[in-house]
Backbone bond lengths (Angstrom), bond angles and torsions (degrees), N, CA, C in turn:
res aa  C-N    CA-C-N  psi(-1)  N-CA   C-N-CA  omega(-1)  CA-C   N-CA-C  phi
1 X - - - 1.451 - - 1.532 108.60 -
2 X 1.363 120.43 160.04 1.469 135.47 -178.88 1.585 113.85 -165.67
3 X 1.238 96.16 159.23 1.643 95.83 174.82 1.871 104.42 -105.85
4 X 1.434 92.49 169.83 1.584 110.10 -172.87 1.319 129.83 -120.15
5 X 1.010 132.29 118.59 1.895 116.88 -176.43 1.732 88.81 -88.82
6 X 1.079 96.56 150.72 1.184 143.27 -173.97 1.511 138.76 -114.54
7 X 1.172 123.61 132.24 1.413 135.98 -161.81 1.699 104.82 -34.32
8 X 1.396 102.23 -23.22 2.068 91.77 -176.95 1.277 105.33 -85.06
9 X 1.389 117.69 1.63 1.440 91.31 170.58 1.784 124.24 -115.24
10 X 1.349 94.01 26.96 1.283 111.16 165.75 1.590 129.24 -80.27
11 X 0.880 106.55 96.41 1.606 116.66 -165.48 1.549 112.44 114.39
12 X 1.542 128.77 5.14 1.631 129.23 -162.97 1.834 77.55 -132.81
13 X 0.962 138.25 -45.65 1.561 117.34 -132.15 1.481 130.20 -13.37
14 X 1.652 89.48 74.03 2.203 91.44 178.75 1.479 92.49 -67.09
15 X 1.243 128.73 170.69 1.156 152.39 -159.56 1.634 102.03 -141.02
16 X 1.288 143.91 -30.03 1.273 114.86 171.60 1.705 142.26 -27.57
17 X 1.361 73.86 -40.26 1.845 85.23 165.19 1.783 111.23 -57.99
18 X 0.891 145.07 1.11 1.387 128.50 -165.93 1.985 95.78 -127.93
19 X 1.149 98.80 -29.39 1.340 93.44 166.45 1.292 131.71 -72.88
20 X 1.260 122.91 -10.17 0.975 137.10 174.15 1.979 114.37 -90.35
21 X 1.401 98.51 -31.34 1.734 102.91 -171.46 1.262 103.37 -74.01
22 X 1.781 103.38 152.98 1.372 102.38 -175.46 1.713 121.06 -103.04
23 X 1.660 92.87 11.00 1.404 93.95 -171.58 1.477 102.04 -139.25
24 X 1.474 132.91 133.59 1.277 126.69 -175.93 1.702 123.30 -49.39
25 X 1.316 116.52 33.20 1.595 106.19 -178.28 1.862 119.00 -69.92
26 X 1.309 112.64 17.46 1.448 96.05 -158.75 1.379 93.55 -107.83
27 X 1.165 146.41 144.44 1.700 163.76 110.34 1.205 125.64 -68.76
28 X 1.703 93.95 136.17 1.375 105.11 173.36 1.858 133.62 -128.28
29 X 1.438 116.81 148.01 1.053 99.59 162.46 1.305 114.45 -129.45
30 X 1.399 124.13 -169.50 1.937 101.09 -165.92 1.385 106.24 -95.40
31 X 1.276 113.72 60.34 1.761 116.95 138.39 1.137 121.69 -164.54
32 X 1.516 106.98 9.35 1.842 114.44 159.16 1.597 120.21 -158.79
33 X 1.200 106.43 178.35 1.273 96.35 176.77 1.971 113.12 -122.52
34 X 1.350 131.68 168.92 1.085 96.94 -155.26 2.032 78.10 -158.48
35 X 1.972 130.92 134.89 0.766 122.24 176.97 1.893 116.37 -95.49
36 X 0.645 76.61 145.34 1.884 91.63 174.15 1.739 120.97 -84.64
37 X 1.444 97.71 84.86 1.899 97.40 -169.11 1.280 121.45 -47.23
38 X 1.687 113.94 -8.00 1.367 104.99 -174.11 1.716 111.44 -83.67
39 X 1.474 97.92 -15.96 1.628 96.57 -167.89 1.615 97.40 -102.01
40 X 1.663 113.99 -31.82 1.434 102.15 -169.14 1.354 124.34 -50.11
41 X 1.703 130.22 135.19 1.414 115.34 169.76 1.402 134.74 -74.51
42 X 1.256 116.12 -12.01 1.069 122.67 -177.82 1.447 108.39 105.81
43 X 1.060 131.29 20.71 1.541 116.24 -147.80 1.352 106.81 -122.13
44 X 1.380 114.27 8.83 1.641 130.09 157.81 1.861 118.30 60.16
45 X 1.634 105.67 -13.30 1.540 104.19 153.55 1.391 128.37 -15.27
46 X 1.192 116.57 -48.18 1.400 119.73 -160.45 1.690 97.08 -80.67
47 X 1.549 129.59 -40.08 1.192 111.36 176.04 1.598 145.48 -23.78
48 X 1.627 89.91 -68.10 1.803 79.40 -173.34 1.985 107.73 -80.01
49 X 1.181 105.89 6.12 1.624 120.41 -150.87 1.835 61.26 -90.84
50 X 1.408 176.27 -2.06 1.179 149.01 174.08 1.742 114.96 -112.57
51 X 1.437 114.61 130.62 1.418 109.38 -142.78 1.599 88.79 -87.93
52 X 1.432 124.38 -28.68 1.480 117.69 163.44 1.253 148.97 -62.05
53 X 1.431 112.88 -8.05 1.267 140.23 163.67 2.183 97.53 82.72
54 X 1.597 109.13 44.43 1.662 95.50 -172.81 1.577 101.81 -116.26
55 X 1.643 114.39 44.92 1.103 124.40 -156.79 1.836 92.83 -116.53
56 X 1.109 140.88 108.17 1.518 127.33 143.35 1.502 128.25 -162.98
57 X 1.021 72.59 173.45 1.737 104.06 -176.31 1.718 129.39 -35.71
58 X 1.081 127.79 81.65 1.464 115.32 -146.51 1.152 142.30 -72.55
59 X 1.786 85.01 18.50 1.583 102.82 155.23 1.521 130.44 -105.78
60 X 1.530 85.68 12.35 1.832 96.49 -175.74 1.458 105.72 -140.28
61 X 1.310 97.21 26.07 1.518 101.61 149.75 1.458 144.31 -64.63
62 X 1.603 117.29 81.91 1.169 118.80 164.76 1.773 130.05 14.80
63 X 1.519 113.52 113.20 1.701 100.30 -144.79 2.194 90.66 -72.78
64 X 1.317 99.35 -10.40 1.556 76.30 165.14 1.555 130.46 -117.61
65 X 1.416 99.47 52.25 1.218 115.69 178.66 1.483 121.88 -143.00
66 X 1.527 100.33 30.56 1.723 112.42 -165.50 0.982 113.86 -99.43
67 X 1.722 135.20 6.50 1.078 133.02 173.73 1.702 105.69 -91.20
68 X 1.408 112.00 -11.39 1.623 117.89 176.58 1.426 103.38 -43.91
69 X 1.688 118.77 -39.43 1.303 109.70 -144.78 1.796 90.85 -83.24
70 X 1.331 114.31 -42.94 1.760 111.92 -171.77 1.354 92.04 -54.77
71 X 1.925 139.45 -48.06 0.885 127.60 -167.99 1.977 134.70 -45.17
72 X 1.856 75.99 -53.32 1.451 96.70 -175.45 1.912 122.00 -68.35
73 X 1.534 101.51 -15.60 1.462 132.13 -178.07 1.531 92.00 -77.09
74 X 1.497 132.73 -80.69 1.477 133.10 151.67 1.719 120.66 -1.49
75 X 1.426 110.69 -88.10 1.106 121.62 -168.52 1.387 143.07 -60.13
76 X 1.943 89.18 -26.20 1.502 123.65 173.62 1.602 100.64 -60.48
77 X 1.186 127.81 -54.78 1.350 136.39 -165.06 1.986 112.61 -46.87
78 X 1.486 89.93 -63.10 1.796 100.61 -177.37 1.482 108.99 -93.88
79 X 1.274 119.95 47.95 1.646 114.72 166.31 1.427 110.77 -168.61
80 X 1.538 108.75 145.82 1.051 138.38 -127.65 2.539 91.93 -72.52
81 X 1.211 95.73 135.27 1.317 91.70 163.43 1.605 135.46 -49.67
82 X 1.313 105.36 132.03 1.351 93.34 -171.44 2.212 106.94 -123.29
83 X 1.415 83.99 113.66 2.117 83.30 -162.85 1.319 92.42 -131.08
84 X 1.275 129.22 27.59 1.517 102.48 148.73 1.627 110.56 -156.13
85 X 1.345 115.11 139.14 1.406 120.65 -176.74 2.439 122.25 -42.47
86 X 1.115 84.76 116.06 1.508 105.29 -164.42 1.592 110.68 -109.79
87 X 1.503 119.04 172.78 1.160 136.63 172.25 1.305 118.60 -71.46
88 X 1.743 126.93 99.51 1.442 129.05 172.32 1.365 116.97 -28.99
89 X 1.352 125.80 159.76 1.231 121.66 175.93 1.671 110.97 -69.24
90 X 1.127 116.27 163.16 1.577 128.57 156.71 1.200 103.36 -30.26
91 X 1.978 139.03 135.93 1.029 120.66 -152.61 1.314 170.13 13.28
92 X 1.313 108.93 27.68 1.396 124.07 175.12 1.460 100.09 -51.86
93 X 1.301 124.85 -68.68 1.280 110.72 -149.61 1.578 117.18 -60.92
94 X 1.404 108.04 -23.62 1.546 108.25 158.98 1.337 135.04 -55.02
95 X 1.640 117.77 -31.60 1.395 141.32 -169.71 1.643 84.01 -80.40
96 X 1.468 114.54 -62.00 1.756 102.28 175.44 0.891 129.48 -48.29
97 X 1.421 129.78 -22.22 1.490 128.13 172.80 1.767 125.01 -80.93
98 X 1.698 81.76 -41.24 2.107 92.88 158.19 1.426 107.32 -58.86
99 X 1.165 128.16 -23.04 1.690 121.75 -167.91 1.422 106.27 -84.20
100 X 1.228 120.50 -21.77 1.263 146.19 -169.67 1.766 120.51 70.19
101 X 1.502 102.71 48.21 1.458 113.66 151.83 1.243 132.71 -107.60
């Protein structure tokens, strides 16, 4: 099992989630962030720690949001680690408010 980022955090990449993880699984590129199943522990920290809610469980992945997981498996590999809490992109906090948080 592993968790998945998810389509809301495309265009937000908050980073709280990574400050909180205890193991470097998170990658980034500049408009999301994306976990790496080989490193994730399973240990689901990072969930409520994301204010967009594009954090889960990859067995309770939303049936139209299941290609996140081939994605995040992909993307995790060729981009750069991401382990400590950073500056959202250029409008995130607007994209959070369209998301309705």
């Amino acid at each position: 099992m592993t968790f998945v980022v998810t389509s809301n955090c495309n265009g937000c990449r908050f980073t709280d989630c990574v400050a909180v993880c205890p193991v470097e699984c998170f990658h980034g590129d500049d408009k999301m962030l994306y976990i790496d199943p080989d490193e994730c522990i399973d240990c689901g920290a990072c969930v409520p720690e994301c204010p967009v809610e594009a954090i889960f469980d990859e067995t309770e992945l939303p049936t139209n949001l299941q290609e996140y997981k081939a994605i995040n498996a992909e993307r995790a590999k060729g981009l750069p680690v991401v382990n400590e809490k950073g500056t959202p992109t250029p409008g995130a906090e607007q994209r959070k408010k369209d998301l309705g948080f």
